[in-house]
DSSP file (Angstrom, degrees, kcal/mol; ACC not computed):
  #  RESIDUE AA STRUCTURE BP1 BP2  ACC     N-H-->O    O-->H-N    N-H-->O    O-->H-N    TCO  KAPPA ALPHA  PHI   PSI    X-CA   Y-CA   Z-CA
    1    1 A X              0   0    0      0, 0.0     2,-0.5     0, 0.0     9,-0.2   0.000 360.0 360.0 360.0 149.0   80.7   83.6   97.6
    2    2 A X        +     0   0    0    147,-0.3     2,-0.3   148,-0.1     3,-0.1  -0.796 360.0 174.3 -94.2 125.6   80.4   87.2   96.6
    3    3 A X        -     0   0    0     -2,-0.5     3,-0.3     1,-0.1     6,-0.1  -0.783  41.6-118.9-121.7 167.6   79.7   89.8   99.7
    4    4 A X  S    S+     0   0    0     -2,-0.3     2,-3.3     1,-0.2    -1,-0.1   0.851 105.2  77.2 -79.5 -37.9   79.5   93.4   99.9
    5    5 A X    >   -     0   0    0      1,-0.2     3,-4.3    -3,-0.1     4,-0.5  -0.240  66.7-177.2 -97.5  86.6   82.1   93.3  102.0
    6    6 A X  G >  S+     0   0    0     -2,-3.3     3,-1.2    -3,-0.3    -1,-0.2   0.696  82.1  54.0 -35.9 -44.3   85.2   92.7   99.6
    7    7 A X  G 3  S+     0   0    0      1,-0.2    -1,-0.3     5,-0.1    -2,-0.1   0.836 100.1  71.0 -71.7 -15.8   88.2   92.4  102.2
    8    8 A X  G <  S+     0   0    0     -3,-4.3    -1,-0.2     4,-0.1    -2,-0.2   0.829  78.0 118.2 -63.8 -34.4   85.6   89.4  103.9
    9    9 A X  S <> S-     0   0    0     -3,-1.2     4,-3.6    -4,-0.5     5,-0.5  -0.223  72.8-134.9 -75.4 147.4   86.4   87.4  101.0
   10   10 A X  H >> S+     0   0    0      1,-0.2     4,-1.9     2,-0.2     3,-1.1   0.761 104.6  30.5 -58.1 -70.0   88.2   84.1  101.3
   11   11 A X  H >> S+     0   0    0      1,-0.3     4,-2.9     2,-0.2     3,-0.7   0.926 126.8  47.9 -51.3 -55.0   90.9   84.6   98.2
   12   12 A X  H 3> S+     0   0    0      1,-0.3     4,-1.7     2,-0.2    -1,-0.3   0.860 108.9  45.9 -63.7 -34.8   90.9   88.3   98.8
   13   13 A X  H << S+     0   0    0     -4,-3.6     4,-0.5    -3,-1.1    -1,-0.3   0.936 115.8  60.2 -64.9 -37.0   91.4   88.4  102.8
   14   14 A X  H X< S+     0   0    0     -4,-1.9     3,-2.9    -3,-0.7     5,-0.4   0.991 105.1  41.1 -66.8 -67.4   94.1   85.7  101.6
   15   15 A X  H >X>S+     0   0    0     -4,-2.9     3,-2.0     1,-0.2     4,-1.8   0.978 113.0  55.3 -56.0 -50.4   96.1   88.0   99.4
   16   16 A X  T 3<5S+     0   0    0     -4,-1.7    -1,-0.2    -5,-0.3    -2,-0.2   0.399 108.3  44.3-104.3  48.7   95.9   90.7  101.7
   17   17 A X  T <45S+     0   0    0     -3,-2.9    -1,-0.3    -4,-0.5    -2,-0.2  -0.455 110.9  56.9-125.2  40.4   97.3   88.9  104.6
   18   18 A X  T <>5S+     0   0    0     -3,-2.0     4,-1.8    -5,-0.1    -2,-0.2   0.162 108.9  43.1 -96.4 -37.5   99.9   87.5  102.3
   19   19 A X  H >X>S+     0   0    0     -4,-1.8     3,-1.4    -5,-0.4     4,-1.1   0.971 114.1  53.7 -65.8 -58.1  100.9   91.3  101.4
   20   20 A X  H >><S+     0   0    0     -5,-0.6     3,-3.3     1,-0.3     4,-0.6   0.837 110.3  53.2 -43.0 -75.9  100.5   92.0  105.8
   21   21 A X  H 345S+     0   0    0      1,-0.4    -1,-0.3     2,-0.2    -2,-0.2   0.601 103.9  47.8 -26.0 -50.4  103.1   89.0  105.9
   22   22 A X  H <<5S-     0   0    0     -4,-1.8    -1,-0.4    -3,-1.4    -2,-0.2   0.499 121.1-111.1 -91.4  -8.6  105.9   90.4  103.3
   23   23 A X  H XX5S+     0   0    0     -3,-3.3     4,-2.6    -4,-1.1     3,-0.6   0.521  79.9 131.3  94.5   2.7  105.6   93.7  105.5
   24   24 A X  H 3X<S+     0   0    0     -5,-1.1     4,-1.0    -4,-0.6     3,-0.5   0.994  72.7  51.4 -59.2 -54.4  103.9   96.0  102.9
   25   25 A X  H 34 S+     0   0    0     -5,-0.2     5,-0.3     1,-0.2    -1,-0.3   0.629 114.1  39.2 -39.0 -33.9  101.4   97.0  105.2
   26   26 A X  H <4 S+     0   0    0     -3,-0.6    -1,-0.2    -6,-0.3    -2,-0.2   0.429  94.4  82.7-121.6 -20.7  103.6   97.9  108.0
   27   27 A X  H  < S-     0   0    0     -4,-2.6     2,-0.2    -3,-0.5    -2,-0.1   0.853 108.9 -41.6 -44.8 -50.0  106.4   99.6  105.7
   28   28 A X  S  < S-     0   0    0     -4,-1.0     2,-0.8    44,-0.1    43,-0.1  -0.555  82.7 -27.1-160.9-130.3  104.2  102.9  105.7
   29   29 A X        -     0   0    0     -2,-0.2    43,-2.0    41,-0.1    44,-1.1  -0.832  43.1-167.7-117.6 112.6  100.9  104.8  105.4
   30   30 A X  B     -a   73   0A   0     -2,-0.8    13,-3.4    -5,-0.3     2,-0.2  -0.563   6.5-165.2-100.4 171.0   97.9  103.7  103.6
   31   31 A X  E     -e   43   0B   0     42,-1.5     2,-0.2    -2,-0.2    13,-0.2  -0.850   4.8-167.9-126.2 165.1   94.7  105.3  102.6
   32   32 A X  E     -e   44   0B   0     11,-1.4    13,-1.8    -2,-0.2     3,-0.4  -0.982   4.5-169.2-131.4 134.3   91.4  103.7  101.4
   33   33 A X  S    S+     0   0    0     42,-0.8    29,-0.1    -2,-0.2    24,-0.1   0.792  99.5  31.2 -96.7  -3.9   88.8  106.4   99.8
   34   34 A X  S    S+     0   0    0     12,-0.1    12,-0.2    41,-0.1    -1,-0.2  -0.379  78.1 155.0-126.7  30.4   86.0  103.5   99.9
   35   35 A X    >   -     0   0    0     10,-4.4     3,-0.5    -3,-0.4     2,-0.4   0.820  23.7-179.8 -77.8 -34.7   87.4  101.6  103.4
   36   36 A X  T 3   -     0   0    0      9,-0.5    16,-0.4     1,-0.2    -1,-0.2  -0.667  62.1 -40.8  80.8-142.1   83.7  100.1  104.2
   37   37 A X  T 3  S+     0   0    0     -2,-0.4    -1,-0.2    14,-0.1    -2,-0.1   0.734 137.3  39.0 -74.3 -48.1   83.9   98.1  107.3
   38   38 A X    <   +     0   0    0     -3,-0.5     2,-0.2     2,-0.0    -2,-0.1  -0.346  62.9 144.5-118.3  41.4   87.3   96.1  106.9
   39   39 A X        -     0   0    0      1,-0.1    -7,-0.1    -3,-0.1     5,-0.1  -0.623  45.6-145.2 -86.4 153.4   90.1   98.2  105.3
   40   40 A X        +     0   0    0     -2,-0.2   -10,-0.2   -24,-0.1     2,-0.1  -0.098  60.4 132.0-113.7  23.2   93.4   97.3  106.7
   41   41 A X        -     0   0    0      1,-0.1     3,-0.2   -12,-0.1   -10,-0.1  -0.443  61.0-145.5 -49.0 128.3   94.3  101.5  106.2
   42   42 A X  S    S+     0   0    0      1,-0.2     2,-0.5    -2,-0.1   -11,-0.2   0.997  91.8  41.1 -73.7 -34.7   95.7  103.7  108.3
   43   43 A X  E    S-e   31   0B   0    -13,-3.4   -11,-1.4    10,-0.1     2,-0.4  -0.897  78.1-175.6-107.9 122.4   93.5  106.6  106.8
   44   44 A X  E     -e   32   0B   0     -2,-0.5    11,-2.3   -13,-0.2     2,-0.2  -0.963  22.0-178.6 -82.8  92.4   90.2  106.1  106.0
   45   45 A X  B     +f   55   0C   0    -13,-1.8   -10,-4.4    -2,-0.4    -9,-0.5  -0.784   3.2 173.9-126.2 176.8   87.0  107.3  104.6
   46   46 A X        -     0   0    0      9,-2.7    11,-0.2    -2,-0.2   -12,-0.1  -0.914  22.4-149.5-134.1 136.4   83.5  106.1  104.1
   47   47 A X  S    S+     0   0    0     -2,-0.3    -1,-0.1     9,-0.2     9,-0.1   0.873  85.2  79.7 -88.0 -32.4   80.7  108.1  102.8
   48   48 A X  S    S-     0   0    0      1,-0.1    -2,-0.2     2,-0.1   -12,-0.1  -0.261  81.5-143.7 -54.6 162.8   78.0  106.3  104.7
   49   49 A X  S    S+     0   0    0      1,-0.2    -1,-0.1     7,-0.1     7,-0.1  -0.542  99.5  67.5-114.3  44.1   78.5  108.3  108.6
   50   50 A X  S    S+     0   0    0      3,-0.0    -1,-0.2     0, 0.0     2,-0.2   0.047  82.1  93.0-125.3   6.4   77.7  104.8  110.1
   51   51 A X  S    S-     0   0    0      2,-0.1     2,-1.2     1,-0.1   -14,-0.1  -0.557  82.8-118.0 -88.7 150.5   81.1  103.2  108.7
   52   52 A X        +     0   0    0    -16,-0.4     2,-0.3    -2,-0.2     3,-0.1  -0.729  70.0 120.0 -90.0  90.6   84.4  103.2  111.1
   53   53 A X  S    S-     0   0    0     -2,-1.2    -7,-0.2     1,-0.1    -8,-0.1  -0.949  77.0-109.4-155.5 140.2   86.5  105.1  109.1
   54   54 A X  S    S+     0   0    0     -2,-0.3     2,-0.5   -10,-0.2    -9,-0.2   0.825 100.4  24.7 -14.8 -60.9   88.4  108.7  109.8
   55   55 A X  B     -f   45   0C   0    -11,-2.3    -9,-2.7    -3,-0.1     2,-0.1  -0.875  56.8-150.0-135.5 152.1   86.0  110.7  107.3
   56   56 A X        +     0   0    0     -2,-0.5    -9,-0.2   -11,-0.2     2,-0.1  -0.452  61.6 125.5-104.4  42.5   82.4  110.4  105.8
   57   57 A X  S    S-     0   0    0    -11,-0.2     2,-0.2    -2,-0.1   -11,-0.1  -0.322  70.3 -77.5-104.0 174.6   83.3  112.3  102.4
   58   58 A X     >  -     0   0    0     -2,-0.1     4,-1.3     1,-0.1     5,-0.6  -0.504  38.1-136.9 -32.2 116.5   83.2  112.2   99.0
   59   59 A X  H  > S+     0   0    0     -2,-0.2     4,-1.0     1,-0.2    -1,-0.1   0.936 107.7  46.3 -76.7 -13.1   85.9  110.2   98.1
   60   60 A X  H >4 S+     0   0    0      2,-0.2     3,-0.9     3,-0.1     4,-0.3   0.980 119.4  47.3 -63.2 -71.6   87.0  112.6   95.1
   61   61 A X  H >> S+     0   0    0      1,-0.3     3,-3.3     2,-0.2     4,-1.6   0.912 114.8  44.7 -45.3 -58.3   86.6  115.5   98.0
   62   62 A X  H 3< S+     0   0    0     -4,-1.3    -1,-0.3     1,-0.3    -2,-0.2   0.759 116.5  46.4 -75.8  -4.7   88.6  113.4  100.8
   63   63 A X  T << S+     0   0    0     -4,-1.0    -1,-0.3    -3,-0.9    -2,-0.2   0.238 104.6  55.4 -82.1   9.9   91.4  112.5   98.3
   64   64 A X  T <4 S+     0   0    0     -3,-3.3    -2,-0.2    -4,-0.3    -3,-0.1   0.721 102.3  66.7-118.5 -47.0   91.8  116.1   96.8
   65   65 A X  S  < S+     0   0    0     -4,-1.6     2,-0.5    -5,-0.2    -2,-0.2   0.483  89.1  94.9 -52.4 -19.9   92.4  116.8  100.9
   66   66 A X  S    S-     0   0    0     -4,-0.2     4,-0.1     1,-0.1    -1,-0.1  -0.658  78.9-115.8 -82.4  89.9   95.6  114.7  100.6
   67   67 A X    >   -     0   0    0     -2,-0.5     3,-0.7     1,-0.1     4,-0.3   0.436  40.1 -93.9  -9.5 116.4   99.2  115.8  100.1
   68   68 A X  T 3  S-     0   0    0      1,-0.2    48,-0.2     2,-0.1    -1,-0.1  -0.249 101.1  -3.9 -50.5 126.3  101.1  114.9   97.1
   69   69 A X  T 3  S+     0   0    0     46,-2.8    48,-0.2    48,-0.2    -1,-0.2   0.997  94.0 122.2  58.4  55.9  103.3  111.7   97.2
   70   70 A X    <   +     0   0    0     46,-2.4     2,-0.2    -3,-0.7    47,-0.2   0.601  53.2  71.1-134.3  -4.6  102.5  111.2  101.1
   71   71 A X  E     - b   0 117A   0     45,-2.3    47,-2.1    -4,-0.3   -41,-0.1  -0.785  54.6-163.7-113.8 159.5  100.9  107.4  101.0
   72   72 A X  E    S+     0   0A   0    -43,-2.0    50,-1.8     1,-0.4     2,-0.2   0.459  81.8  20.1-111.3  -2.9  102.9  104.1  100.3
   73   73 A X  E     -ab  30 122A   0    -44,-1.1   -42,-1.5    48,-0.2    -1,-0.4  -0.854  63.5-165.3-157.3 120.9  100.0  102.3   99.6
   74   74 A X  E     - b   0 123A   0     48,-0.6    50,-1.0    -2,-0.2     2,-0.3  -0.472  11.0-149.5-120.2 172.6   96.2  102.9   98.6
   75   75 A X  E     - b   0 124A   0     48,-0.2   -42,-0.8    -2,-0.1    50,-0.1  -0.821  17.5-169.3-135.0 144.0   92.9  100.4   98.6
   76   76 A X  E     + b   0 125A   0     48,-1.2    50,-1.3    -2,-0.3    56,-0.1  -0.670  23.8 147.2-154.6  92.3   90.5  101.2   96.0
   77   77 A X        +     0   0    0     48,-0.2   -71,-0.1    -2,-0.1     3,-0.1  -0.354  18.1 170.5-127.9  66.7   87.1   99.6   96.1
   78   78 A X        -     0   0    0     48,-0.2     2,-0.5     1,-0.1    -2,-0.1   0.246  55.1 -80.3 -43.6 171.8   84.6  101.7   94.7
   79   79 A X        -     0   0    0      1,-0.1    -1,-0.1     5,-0.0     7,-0.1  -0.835  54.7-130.7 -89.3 142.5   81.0  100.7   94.0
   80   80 A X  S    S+     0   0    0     -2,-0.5     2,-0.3    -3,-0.1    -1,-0.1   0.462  71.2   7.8 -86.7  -2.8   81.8   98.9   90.4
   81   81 A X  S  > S-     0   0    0      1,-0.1     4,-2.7     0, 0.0     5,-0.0  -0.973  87.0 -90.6-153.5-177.8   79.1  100.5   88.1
   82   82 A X  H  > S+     0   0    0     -2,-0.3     4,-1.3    19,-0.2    -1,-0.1   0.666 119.5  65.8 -87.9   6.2   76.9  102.8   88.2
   83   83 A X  H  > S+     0   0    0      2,-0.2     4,-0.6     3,-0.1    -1,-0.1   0.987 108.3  48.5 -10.3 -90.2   74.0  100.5   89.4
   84   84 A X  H  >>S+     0   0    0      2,-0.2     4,-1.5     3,-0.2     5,-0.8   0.973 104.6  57.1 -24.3 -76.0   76.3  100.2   92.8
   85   85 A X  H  X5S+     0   0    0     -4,-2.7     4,-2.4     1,-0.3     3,-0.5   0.755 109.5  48.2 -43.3 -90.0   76.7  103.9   92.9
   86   86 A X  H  X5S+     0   0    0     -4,-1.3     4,-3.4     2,-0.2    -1,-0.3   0.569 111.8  48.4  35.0 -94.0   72.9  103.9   93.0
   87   87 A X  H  <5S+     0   0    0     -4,-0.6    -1,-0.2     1,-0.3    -2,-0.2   0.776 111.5  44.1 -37.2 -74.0   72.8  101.6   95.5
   88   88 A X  H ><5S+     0   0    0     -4,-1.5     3,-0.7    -3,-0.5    -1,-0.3   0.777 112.2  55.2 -53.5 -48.4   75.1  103.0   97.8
   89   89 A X  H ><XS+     0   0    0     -4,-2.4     5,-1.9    -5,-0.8     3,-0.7   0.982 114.3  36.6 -23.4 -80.8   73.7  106.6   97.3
   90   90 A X  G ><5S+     0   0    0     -4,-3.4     3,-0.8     1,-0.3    -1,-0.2   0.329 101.0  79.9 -76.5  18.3   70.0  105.9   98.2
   91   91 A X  G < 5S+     0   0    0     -3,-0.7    -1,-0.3     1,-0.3    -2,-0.2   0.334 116.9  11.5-106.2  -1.2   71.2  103.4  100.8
   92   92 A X  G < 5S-     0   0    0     -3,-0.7    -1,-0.3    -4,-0.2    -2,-0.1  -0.263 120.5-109.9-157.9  48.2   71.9  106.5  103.4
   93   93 A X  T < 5 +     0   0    0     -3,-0.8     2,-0.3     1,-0.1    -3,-0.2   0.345  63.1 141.3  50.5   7.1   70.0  109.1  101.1
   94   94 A X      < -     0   0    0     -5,-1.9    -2,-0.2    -2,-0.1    -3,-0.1  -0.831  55.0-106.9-115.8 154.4   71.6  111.2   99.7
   95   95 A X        -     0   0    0     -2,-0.3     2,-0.5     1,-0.1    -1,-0.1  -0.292  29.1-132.4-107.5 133.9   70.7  112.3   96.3
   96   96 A X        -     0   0    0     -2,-0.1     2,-0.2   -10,-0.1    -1,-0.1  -0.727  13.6-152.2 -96.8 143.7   73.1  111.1   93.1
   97   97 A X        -     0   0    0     -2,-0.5     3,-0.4     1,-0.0    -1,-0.0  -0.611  27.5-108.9 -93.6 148.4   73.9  113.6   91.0
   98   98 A X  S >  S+     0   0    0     -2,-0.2     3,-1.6     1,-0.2    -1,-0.0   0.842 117.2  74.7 -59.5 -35.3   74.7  112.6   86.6
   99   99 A X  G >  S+     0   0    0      1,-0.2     3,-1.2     2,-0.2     6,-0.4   0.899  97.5  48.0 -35.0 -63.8   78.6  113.6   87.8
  100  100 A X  G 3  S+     0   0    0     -3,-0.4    -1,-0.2     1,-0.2   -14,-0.2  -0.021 105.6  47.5 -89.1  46.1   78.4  110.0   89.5
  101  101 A X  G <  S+     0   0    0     -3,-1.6     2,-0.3    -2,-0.1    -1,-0.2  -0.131  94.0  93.2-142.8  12.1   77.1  107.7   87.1
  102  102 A X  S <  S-     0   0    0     -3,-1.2     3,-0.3     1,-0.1     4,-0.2  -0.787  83.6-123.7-104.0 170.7   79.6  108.9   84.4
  103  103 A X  S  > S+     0   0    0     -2,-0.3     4,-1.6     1,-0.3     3,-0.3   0.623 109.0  78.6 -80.1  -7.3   83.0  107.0   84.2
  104  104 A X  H  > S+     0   0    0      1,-0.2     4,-2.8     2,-0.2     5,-0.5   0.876  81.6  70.8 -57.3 -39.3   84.8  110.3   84.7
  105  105 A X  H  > S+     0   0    0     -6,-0.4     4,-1.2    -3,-0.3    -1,-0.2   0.842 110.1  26.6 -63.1 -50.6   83.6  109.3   88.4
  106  106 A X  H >> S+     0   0    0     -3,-0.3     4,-2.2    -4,-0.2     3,-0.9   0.990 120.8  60.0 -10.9 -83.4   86.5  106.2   88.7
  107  107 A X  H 3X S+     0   0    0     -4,-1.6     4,-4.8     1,-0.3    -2,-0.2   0.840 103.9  40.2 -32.5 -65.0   88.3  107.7   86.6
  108  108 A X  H 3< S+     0   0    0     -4,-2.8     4,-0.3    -5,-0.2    -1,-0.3   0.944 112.2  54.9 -33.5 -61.0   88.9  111.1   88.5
  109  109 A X  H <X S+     0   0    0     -4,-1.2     4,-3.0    -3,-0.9     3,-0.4   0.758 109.3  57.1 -67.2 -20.3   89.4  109.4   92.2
  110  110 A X  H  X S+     0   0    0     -4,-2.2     4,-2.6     1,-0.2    -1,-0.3   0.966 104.3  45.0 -61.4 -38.7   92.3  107.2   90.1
  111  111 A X  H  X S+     0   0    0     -4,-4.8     4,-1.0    -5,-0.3    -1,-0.2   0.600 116.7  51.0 -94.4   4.8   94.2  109.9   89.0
  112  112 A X  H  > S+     0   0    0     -3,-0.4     4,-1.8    -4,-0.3    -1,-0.3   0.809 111.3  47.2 -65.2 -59.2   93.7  111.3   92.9
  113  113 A X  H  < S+     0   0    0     -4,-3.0     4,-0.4     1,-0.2    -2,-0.2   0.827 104.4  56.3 -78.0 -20.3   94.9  108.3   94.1
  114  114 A X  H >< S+     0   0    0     -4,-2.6     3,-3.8     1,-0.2    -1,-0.2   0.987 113.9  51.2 -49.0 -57.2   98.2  108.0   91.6
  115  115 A X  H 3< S+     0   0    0     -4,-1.0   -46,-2.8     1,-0.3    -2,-0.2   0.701 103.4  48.8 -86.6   7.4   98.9  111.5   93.2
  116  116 A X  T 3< S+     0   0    0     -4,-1.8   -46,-2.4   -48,-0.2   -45,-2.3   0.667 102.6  87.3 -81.5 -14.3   98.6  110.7   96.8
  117  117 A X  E <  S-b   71   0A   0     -3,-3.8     2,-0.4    -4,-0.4   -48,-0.2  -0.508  74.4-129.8 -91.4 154.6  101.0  107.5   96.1
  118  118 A X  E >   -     0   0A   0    -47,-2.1     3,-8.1   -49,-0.2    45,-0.2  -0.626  35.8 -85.0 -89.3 155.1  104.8  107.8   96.2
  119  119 A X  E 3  S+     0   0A   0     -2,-0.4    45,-0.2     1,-0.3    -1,-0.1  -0.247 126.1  28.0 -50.4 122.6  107.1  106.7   93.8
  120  120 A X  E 3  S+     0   0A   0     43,-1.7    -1,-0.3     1,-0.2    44,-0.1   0.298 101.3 140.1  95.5 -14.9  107.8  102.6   94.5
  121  121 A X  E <   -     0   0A   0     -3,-8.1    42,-2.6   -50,-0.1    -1,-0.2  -0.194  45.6-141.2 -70.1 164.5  104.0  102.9   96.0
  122  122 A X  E     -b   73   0A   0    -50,-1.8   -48,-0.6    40,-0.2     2,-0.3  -0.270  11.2-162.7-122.4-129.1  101.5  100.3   95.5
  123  123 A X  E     -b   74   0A   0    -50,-0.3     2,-1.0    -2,-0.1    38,-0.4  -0.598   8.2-155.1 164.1 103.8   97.7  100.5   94.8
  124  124 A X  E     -b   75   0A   0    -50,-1.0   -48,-1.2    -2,-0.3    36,-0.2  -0.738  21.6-164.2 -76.9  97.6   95.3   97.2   95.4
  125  125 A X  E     -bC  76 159A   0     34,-1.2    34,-1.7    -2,-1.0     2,-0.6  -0.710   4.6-162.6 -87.9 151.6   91.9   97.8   92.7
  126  126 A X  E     + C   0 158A   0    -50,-1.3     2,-0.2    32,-0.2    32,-0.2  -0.993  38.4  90.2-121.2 114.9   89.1   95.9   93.3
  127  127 A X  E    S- C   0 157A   0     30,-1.9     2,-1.3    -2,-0.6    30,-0.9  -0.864  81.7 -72.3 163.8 165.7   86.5   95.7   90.4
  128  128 A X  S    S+     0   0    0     -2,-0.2     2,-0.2    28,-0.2    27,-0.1  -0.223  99.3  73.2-100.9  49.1   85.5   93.9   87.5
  129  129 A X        -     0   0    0     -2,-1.3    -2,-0.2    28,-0.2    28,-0.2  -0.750  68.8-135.5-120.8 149.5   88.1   95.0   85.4
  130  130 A X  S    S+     0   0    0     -2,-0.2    -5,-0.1     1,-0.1    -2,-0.0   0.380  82.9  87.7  12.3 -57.8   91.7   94.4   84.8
  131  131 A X        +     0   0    0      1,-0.2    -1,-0.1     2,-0.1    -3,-0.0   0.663  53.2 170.8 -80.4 -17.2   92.8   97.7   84.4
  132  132 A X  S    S-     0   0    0      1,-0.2    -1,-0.2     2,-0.1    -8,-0.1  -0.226  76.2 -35.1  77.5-135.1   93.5   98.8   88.0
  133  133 A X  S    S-     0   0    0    -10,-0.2    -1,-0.2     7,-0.1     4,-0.2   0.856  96.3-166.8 -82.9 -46.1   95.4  102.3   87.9
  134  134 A X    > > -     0   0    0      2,-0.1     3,-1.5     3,-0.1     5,-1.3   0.047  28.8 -59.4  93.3 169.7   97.3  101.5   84.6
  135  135 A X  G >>5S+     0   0    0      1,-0.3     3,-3.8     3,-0.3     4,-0.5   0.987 116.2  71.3 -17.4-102.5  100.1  102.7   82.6
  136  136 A X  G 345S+     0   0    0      1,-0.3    -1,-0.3     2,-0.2    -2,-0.1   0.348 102.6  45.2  -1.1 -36.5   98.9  105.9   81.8
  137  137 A X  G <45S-     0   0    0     -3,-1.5    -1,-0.3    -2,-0.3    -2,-0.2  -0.166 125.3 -92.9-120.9  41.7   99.6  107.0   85.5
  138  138 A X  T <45S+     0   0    0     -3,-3.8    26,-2.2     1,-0.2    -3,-0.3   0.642  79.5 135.3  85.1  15.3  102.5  105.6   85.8
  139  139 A X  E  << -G  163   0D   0     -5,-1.3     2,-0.6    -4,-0.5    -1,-0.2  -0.603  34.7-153.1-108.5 162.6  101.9  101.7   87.4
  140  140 A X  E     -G  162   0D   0     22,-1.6    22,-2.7    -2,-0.2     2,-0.9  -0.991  22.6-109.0-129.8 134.3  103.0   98.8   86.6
  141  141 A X        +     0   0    0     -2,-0.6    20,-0.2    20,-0.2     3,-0.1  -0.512  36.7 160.1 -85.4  97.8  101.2   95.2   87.2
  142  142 A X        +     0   0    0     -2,-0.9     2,-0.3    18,-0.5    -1,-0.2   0.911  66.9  16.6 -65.0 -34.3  102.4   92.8   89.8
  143  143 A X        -     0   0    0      2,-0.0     2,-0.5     0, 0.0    17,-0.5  -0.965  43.7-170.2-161.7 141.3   99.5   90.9   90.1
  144  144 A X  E     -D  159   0A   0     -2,-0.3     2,-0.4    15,-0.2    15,-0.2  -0.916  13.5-176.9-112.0 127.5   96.3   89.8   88.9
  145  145 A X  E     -D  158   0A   0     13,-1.5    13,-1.5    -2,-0.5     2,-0.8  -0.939   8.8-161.3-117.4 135.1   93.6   87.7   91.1
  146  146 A X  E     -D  157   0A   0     -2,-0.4     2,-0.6    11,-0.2    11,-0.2  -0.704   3.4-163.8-102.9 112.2   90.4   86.6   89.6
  147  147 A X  E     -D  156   0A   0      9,-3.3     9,-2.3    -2,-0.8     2,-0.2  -0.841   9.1-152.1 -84.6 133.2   87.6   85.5   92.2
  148  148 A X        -     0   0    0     -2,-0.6     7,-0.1     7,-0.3     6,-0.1  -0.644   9.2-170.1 -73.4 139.2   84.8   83.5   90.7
  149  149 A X        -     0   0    0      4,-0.5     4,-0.3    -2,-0.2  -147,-0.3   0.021  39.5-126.1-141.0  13.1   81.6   84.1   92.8
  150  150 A X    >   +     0   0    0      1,-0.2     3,-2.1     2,-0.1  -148,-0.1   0.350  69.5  36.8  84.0 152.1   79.6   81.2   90.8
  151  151 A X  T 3  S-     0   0    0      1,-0.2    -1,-0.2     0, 0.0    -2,-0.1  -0.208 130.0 -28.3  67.0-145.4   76.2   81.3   89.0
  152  152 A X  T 3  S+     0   0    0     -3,-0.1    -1,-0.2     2,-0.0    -2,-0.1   0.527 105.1 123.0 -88.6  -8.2   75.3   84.7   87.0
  153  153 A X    <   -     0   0    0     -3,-2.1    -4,-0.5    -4,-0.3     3,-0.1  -0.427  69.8-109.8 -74.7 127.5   77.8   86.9   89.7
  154  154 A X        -     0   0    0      1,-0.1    -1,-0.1    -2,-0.1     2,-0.1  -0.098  32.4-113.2 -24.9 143.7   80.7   89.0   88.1
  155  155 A X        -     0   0    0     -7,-0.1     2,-0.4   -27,-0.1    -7,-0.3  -0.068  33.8-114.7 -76.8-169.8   83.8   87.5   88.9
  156  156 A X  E     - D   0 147A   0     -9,-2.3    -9,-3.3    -3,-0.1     2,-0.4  -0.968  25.4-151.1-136.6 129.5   85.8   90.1   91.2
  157  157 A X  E     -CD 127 146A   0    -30,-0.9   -30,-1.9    -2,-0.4     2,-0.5  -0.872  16.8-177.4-100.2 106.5   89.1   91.5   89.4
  158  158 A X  E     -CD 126 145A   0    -13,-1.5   -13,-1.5    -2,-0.4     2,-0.3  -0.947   1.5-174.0-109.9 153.0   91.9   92.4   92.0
  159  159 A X  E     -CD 125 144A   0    -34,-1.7   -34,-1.2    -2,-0.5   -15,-0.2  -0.922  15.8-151.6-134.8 162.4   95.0   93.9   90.8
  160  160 A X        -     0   0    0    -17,-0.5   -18,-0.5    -2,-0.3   -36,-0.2  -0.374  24.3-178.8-139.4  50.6   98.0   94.6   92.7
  161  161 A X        -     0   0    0    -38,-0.4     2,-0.4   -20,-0.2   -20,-0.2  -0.153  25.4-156.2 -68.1 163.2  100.4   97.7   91.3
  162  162 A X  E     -G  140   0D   0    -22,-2.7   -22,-1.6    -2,-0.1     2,-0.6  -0.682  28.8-127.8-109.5 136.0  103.5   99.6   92.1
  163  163 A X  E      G  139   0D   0    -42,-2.6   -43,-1.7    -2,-0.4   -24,-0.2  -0.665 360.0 360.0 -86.5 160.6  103.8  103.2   90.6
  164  164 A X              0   0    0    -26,-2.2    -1,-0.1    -2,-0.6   -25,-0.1   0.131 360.0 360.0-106.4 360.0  107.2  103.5   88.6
């Protein structure tokens, strides 16, 4: 079944408490710029201010806040179009601007989150795509899982890469 809250789902909680298992988790410091309710990060943000997470930002602003090379590991589960973005906006008020309904908006927080990662880090994407962080900024793909959520729902796309 599909939920808002992505790390709640059965295959996806599975794979990442398979990842917790092999030590990945516990090797060093992750960030999430989208952590919701259930990120297994150490640093966190949210934009809603009713989430449990470290910061209530932008996630472009709190990821420009970040050192170079200083995470081993990122979560990246953004709202997946701009619909979502929408959604999530007027869903604590505040007012969306054309900046976040272009693809520049993904786009941007990726090439944030490549530079927060260290060399050998890895990067979980969440979305209904493929393409994760990609070539282009240096990753490589260990793994793809595809959740089926039944009926008319988008499947949910996780990928799992290490930057090179």
């Amino acid at each position: 079944m599909s939920n808002k809250w992505t790390f709640t789902i059965k295959p996806i909680k599975g794979l990442l408490e398979k990842y917790k298992a092999q030590g990945l988790f516990k090797e060093g410091r992750w960030i999430d710029p989208f952590a919701g309710k259930y990120s297994s990060a150490d640093l966190t943000n949210d934009l809603n201010p009713e989430m449990p997470t470290d910061f209530h930002l932008e996630a472009l602003e709190f990821l420009k806040m970040q050192p170079d090379n200083s995470f081993d590991g990122g979560l990246f589960d953004p709202p997946y179009s701009p619909r979502q973005v929408k959604e999530v906006y007027d869903g604590i008020g505040i007012s969306l601007t054309s900046e976040q309904t272009k693809m520049s908006f993904w786009s941007d927080i990726k090439n944030e989150i490549a530079r927060v990662l260290k060399l050998g880090g890895v990067c979980i994407c969440f979305g209904w795509s493929s393409m994760g962080l990609g070539k282009s900024r240096g990753f490589e793909m260990q793994e793809i899982l595809l959740v089926p959520h039944g009926g008319s729902k988008n499947d949910t796309i996780v990928t799992v890469e290490r930057k090179l």
